[in-house]
C-alpha positions as CSV (number, residue, x, y, z in Angstrom):
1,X,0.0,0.0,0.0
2,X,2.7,2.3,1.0
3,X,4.8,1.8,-2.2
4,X,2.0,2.4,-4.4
5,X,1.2,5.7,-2.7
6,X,4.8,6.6,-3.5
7,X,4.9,5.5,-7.1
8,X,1.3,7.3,-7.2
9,X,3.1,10.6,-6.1
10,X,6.2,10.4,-8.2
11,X,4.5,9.9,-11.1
12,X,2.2,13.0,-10.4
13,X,5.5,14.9,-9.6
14,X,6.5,13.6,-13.4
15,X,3.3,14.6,-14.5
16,X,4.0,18.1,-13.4
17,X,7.5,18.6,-14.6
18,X,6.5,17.6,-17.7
19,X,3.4,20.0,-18.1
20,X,5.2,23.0,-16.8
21,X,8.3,22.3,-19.2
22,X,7.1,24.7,-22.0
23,X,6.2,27.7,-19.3
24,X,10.3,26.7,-17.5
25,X,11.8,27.1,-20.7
26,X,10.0,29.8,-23.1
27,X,11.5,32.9,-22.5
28,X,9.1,35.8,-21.7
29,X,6.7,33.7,-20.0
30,X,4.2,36.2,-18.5
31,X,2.9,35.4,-15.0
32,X,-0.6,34.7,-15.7
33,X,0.4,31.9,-18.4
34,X,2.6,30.5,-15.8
35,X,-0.1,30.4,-13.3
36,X,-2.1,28.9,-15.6
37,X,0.3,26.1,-16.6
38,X,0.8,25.7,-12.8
39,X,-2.8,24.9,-12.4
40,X,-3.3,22.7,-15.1
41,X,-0.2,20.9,-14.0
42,X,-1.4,20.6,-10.2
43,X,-4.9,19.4,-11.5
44,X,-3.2,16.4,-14.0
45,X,-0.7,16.4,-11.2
46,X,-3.6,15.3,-8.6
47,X,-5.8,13.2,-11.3
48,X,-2.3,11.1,-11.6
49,X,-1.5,10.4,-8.2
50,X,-5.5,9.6,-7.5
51,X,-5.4,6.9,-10.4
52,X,-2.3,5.5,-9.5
53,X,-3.1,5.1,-5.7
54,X,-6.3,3.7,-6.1
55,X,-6.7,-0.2,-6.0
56,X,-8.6,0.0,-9.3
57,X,-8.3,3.0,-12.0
58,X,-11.0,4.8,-13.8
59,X,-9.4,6.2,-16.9
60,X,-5.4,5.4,-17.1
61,X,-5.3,2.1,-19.1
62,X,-2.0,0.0,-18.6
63,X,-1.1,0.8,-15.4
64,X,0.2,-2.2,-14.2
65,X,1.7,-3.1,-17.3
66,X,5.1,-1.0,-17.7
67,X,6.3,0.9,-19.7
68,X,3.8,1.6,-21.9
69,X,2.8,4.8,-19.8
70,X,6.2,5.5,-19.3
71,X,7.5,5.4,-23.0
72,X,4.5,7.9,-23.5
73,X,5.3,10.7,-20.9
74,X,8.8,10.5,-21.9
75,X,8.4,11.1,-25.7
76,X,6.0,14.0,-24.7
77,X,8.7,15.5,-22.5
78,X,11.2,15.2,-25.2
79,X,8.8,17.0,-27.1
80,X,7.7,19.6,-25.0
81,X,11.6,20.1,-24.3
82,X,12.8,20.4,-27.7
83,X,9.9,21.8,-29.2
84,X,10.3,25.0,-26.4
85,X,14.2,25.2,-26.9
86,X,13.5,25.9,-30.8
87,X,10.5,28.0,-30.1
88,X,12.5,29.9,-27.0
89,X,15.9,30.1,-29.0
90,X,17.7,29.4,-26.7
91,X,20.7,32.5,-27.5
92,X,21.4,32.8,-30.7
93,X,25.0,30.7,-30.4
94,X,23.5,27.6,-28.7
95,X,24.9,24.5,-30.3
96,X,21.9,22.4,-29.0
97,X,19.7,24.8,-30.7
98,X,22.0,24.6,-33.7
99,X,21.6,21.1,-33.8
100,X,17.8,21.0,-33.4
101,X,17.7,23.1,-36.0
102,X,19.4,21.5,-38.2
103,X,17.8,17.6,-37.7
104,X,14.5,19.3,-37.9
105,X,15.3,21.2,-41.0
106,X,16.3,17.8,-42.6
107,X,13.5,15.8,-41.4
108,X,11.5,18.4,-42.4
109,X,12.5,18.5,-46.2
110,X,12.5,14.6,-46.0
111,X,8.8,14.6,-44.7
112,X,7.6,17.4,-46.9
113,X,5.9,15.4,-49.6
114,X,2.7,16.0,-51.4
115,X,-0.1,14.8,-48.9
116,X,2.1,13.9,-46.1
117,X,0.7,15.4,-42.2
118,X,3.5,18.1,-42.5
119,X,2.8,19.2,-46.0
120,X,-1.0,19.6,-44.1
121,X,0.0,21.3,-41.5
122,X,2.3,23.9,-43.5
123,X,-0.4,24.3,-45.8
124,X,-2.6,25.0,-43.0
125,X,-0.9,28.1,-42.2
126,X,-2.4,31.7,-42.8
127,X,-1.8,33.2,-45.5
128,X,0.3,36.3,-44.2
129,X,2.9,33.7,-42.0
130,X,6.6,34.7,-43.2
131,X,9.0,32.3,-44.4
132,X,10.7,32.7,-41.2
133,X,7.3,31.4,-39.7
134,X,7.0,28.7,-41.8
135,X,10.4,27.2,-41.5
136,X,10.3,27.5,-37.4
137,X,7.4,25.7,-38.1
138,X,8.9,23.0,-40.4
139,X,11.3,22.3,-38.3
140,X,9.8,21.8,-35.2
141,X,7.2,19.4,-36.8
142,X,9.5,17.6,-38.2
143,X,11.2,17.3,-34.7
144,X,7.8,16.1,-33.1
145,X,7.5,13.6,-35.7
146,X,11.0,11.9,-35.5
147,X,10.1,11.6,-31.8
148,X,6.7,10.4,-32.1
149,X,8.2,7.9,-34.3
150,X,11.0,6.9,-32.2
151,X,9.0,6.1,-29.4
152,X,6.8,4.0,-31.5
153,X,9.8,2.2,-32.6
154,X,11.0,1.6,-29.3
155,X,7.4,-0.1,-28.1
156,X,7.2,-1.8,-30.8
157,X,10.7,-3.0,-30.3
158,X,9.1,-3.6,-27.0
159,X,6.8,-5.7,-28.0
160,X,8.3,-7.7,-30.1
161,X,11.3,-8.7,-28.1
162,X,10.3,-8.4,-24.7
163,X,7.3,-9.9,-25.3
164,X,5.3,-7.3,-23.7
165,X,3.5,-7.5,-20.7
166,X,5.9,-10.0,-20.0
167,X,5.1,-10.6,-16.6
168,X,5.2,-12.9,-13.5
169,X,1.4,-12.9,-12.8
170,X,-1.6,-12.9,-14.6
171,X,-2.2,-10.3,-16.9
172,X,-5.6,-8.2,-15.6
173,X,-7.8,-7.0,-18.1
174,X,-9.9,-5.1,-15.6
175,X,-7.3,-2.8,-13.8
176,X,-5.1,-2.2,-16.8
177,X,-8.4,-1.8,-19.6
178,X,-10.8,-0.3,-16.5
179,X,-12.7,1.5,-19.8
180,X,-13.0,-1.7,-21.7
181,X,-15.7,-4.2,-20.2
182,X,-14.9,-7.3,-21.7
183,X,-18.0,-9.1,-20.2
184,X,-20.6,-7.2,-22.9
185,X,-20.7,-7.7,-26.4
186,X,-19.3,-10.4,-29.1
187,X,-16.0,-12.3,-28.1
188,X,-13.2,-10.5,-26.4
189,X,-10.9,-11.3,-28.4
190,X,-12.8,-9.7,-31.9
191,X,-13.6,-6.9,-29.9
192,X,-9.8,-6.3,-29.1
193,X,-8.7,-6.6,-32.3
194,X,-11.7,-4.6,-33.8
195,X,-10.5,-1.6,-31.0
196,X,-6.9,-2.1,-32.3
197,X,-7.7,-1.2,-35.6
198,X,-9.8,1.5,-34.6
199,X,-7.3,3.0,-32.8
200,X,-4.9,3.0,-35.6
201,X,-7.1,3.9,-38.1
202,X,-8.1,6.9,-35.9
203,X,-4.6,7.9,-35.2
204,X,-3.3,8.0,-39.2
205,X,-6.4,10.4,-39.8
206,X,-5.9,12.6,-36.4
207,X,-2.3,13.4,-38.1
208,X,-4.1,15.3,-41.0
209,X,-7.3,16.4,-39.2
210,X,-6.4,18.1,-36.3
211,X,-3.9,20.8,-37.7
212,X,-6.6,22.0,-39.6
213,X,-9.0,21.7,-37.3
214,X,-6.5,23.5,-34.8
215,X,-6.1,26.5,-36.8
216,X,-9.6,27.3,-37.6
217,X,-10.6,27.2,-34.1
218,X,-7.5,29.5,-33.4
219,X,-8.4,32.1,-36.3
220,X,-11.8,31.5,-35.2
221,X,-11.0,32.8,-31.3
222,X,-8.7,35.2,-32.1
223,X,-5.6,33.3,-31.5
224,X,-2.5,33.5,-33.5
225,X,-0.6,30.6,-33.3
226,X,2.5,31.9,-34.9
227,X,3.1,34.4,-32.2
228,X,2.4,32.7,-29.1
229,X,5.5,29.9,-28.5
230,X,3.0,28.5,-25.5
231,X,0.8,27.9,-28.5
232,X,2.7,26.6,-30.9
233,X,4.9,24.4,-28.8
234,X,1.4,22.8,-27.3
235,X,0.0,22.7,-30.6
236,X,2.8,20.9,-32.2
237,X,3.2,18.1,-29.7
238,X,-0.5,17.5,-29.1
239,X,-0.5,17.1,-33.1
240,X,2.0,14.3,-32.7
241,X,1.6,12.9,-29.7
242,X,-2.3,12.2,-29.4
243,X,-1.7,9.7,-32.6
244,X,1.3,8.5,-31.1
245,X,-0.9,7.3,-28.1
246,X,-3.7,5.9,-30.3
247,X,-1.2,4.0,-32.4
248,X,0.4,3.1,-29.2
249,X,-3.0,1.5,-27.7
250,X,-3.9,-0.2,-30.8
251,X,-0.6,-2.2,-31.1
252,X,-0.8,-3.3,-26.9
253,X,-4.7,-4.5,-27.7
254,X,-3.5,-6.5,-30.4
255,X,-1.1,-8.1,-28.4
256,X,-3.5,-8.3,-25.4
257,X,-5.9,-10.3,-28.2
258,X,-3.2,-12.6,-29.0
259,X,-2.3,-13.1,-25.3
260,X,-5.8,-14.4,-24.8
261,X,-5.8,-16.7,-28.0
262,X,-2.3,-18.1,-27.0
263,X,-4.1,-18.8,-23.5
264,X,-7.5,-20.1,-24.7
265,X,-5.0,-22.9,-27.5
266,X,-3.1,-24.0,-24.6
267,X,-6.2,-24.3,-22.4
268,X,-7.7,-26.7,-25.3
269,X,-4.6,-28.4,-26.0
270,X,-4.5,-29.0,-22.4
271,X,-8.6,-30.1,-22.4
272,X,-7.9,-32.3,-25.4
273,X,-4.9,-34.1,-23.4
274,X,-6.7,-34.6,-20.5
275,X,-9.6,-36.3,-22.2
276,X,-7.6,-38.7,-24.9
277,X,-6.1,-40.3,-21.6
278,X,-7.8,-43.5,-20.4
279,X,-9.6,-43.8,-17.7
């Protein structure tokens, strides 16, 4: 009990860290933003350490089954990290920001091809954004995306050679899936695999959809995206890392439905031994 309660806490102190990244490093940072980032990182701060102190969850799926949450709140603090150093500048002879510059920049031209998510989201611009705009821009989505895909690499990696949840004891759909009830519906396993490609399917089109969803609600509100490096970095990272986690969720119910086949096989393998022996 007493060891959960501290994981619950540390993870909440992660969960703050990470949000107030962008407001620690952004030069400029007025004091009403940074209050603002303070209490949206106290509130996810507090919704973390409730989840992970409980005996059973309400809304964080996988929690007992490391490191998929893990490899997601690191990739978003690389993100935010990165994605505020380019935004921030970081003094104009910085060799980190140098080097951000230039892997972005390269990524960026690699990535920039007719009806790719960054061709979307440059073309998604207004019209008066200046080149200088546009290549900040450029660069720091193509930074989010060779994170994003990095970390997807690495669970998949994951996956594949660890075997993931590879685990001593039973693996528990109800804590780690506490939104999926697997007692409704068709089979479990059809419905996992159905959610798995749901879930991918949904991330691929949130890549294209939500930059242009984000800047018409922004033009639509009266924000300007370009000028506001709270903004932009947000905007940028959310872009990436929401399909990250969908893609993410589809690939561990996948392996969740094969889990459970692998189990029910050797459960009738098992039935099948049992009743060719004589009596």
């Amino acid at each position: 009990m007493l060891s959960r309660l501290l994981g619950a806490l540390v993870r909440a102190a992660v969960v703050v860290v990470v949000v107030a990244t962008p407001s620690l490093i952004l030069p400029g940072t007025t004091p009403e933003v940074a209050q603002m980032a303070m209490v949206v990182a106290l509130a996810l701060g507090l919704f973390t350490a409730i989840e992970y102190g409980a005996t059973y969850p309400a809304l964080i799926e996988f929690r007992d089954a490391p490191p998929f949450n893990r490899v997601r709140i690191l990739s978003l603090l690389i993100m935010l990290f990165v994605l505020s150093v380019v935004a921030g500048g970081a003094g104009p002879k910085s060799s980190l920001l140098l080097v951000l510059n230039a892997l972005g920049l390269l990524i960026g031209h690699a990535l920039e091809f007719p009806w790719s998510p960054l061709s979307v989201v440059l073309q998604s611009l207004p019209g008066e954004a200046s080149t200088i705009s546009a290549l900040q821009v450029k660069v720091m989505a193509g930074l989010a995306m060779f994170i994003a895909l990095t970390a997807l690499v690495v669970f998949a990696l994951l996956l594949r050679l660890q075997h993931w949840p590879n685990r001593t004891q039973a693996f528990n759909v109800w804590i780690n899936l506490p939104t999926f009830d697997p007692t409704t519906g068709s089979d479990i396993v059809t419905r996992l695999i159905r959610d798995a490609r749901v879930n991918i399917i949904l991330g691929f089109s949130v890549t294209f959809v939500l930059p242009v969803m984000g800047m018409t609600v922004a033009n639509h509100i009266g924000i300007s995206m370009l000028y506001s490096p709270h903004s932009m970095v947000w905007g940028i990272a959310l872009w990436m890392f929401l399909p990250l986690s969908m893609f993410m969720r589809g690939l561990a119910m996948a392996r969740i439905a094969d889990m459970i086949r692998e189990r029910r096989a050797r459960l009738i393998a098992a039935l099948d031994q049992d009743a060719a022996q004589p009596v």
